[in-house]
C-alpha positions in Angstrom: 102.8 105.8 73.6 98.9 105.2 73.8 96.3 103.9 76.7 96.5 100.3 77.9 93.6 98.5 76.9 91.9 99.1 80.5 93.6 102.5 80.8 94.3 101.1 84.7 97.1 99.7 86.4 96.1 96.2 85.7 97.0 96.2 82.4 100.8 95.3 83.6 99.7 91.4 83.1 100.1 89.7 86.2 99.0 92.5 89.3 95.5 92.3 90.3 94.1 95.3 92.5 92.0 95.1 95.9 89.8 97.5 97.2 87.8 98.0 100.4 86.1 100.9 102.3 84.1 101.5 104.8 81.1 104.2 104.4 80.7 105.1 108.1 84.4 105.8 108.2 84.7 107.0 105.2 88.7 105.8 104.9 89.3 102.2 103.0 92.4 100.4 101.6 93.9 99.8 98.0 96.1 96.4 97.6 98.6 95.9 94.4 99.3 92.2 94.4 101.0 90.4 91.9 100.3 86.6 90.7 104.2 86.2 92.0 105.8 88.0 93.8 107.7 90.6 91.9 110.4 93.7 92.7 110.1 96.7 94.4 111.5 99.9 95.0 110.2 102.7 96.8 111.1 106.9 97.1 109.4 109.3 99.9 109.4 113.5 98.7 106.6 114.5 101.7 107.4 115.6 104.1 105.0 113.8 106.5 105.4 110.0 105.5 103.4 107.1 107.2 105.1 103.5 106.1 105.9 99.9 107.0 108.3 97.6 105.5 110.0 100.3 103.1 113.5 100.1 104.4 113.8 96.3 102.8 113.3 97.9 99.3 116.5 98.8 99.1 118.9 97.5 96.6 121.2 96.1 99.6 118.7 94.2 101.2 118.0 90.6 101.7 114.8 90.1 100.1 114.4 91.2 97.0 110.6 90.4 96.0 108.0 91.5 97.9 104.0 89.9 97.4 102.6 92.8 97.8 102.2 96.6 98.1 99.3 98.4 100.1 98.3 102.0 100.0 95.3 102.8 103.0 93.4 105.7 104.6 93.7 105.8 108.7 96.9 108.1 109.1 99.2 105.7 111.9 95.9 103.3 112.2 96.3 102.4 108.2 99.6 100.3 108.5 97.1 97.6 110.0 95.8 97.2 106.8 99.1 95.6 105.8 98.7 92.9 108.6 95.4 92.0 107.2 96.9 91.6 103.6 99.7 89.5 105.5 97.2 87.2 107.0 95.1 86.2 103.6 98.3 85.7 101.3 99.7 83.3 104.5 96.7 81.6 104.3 97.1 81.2 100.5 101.1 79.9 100.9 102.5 82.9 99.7 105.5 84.9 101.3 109.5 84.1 101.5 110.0 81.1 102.6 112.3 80.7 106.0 112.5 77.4 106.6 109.0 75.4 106.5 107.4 78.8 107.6 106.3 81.4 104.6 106.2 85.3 105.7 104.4 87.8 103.1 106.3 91.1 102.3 103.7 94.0 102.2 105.2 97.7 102.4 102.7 99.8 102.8 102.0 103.7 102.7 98.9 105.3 104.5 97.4 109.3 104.1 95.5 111.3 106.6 92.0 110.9 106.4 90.8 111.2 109.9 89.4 114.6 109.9 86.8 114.5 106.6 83.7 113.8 108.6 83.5 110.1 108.4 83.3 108.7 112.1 86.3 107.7 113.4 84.9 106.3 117.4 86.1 102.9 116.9 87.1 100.7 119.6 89.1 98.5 117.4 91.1 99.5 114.5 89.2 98.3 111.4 92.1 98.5 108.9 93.4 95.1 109.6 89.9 93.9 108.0 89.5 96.7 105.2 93.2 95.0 104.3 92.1 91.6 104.5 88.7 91.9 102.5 90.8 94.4 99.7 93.0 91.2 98.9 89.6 88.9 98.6 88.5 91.2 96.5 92.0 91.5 94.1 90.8 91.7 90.2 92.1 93.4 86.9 88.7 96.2 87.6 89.4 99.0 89.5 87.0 101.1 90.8 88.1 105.4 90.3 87.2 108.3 92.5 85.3 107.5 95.6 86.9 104.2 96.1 89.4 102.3 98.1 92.4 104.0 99.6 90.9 107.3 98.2 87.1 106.9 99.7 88.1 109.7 102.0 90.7 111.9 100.4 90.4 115.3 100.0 92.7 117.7 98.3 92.9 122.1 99.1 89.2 122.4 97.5 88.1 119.6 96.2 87.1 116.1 97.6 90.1 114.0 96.6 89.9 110.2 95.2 91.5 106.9 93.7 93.0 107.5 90.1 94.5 105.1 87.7 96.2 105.2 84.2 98.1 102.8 82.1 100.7 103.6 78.6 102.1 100.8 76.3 105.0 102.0 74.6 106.6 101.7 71.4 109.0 99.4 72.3 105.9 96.8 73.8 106.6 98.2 77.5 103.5 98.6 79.8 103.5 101.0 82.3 100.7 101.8 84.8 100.0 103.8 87.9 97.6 103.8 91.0 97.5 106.7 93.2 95.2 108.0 96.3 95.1 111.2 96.1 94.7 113.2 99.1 96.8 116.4 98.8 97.7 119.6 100.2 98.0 121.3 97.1 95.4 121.4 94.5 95.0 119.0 91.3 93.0 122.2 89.2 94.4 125.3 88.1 92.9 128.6 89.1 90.2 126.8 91.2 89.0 124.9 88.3 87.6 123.3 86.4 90.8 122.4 83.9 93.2 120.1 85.5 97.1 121.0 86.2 97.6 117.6 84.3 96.3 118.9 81.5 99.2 118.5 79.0 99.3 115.1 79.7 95.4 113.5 79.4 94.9 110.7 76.3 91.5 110.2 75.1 89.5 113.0 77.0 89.8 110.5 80.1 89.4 113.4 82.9 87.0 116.0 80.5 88.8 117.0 77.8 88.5 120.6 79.4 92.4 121.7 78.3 94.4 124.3 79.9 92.8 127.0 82.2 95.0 130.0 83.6 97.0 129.6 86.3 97.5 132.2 89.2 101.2 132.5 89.8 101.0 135.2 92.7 98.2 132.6 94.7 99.8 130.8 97.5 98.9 127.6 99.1 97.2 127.1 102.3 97.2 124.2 104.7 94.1 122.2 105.0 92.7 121.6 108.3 96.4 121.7 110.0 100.0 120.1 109.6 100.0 116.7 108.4 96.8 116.2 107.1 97.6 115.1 103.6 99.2 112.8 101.7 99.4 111.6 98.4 100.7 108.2 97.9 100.9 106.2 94.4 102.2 103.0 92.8 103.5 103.0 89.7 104.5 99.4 87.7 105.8 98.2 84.0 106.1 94.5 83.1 109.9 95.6 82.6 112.6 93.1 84.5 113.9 95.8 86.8 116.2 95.4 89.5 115.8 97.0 93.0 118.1 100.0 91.8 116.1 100.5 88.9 112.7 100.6 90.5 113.8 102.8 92.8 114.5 105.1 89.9 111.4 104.2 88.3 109.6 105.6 91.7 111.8 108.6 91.5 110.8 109.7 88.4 107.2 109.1 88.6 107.4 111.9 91.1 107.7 114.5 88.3 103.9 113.3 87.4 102.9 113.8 90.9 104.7 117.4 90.6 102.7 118.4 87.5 99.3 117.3 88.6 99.4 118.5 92.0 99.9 122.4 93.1 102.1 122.9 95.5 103.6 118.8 95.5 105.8 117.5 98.2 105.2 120.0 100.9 106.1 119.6 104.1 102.6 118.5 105.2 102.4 115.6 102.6 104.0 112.4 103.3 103.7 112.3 99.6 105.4 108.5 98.6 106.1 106.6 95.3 106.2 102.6 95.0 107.5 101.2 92.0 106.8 97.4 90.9 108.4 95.5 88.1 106.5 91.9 87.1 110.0 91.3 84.9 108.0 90.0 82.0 110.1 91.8 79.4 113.8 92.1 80.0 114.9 95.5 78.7 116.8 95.7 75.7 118.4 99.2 75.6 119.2 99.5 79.9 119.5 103.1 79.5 117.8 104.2 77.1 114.5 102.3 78.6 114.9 103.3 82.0 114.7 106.9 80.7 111.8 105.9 78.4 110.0 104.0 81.6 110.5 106.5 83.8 109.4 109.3 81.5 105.8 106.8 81.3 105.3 106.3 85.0 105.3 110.1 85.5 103.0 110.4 82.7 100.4 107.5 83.8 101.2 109.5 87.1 99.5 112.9 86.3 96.8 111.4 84.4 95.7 109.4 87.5 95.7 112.2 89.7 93.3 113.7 87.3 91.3 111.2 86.8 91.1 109.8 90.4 89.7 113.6 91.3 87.4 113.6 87.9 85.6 110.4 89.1 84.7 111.0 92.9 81.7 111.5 94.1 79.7 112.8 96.6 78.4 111.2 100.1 76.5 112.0 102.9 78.6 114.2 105.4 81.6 115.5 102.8 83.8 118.5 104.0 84.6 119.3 100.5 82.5 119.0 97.1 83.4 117.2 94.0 85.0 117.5 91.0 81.6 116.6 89.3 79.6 118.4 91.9 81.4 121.7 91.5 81.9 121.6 87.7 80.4 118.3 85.8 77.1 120.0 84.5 79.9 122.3 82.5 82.0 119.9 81.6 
């Protein structure tokens, strides 16, 4: 198992990322949308989730494609951005077709961002256009840290931030993930600098700092009150998965979120895992590469945690400092 050539989510051929934010808000949207539409699944461990659309991932549903998948800042106000992505891949022809009409399928996740400083007076939701201009702006780059659906995440004491990782295994299988992290818990151990995701980092991406100590007797403490946080990822693989197995995919990749974020899946966090599958490769061992998959997506998971905290930076107005602000002149 090494680093995709990018070492992002985009190195599953065929998904293209968006991105959008808006300083004054400090909040913005991250789109996952794939040259076709391509399968889904979704799993939900918070205990504080914010969605739209994720009850037609299941296996039994109708529709089993979606075009799709959008992650946003904005709490409740967020799941506009999905209208906006709705609205530019209608305009392009996209969506299922019902008769001579064409309806995009966009789930979408959101996190609680509205209390990190950034002003939220609007008269108007802005979502719906941070959606739309993400999707115009849909490439393989993607921007880390201070970025996107993480511009405004924070996590217990540091400013949180948009991560990304990719793995090609040995069997030619490319697995990638795309998280906003904006947690409860914390992503370093003992207050920092080393990361909990430590064990897992290729290539010094997030520092190369190691392991720190870890204080098993410290307990957590909400942020600013209940249901502030939020951390909600995408993980995908050029695998042909059906609906069942992306949904185990999504579970699975949870265990990354788990070892990269202390405490994970609190009641606080609406803490949520899509999983995407382009179908490129058709699997050639079902079992034995759906546990090899899943063991990747929670790897590419951790890392990105790590490295969407690693690469924020600071702006005017911040309630919390930065990885690099705190700790980058030691690193």
């Amino acid at each position: 198992m090494r680093p995709g050539r990018r070492n992002l989510i985009t190195d599953v051929a065929g998904l293209m990322v968006g991105q959008a934010h808006d300083t004054r808000l400090k909040s913005g949207v991250s789109v996952v949308v794939g040259e076709r539409p391509f399968v889904a699944g979704v799993h939900v461990m918070g205990g504080a989730p914010g969605t739209r659309e994720t009850d037609l991932l299941a296996p039994d549903r109708l529709v089993q494609e979606v075009d799709a998948l959008v992650l946003s800042g904005g709490s409740a106000f967020g799941l506009d951005a999905a209208a906006g992505v709705v609205e530019g891949l209608r305009a392009a022809g996209r969506g299922y077709a019902v008769g001579e009409t064409r309806v995009p399928i966009v789930p979408a996740a959101i996190l609680f961002d509205l209390l990190n400083g950034g002003r939220k007076d609007w008269h108007q939701s802005p979502y719906r256009a941070l959606g739309r201009a993400a999707l115009e702006h849909a490439g393989t780059g993607v921007v880390l840290g201070t970025a996107g659906a993480g511009f405004g995440a924070t996590t217990a004491d540091l400013k949180g931030g948009l991560g990304s990782a990719s793995v090609v295994l040995d069997g030619g299988y490319t697995v990638g993930a795309l998280v906003a992290v904006n947690a409860l818990g914390s992503a370093v151990m003992g207050g920092g600098p080393e990361f909990w995701a430590a064990p897992w980092e290729m290539e010094g991406e997030f520092g190369g700092l190691g392991m720190g100590r870890a204080d098993p007797g410290a307990e957590p403490r909400p942020k600013t009150g209940a249901c502030t946080a939020t951390t909600i990822a995408i993980v995908a693989t050029d695998a042909r998965l059906n609906q069942a197995q992306a949904t185990r995919l999504a579970v699975a990749a949870h265990d990354g979120m788990a070892r990269a974020l202390c405490p994970s899946h609190t009641l606080m966090d609406g803490d949520l895992v899509f999983a995407a599958a382009t179908g490129a490769r058709a699997l050639s061992d079902p079992e034995g590469d759906a546990l090899r998959l899943g063991h990747a997506a929670a790897v590419c998971l951790a890392r990105a945690i790590a490295r969407g905290i690693y690469h924020a930076s600071d702006c005017p107005g911040d309630t919390l400092p930065s990885w690099q602000d705190r700790f980058g002149t030691r690193a």
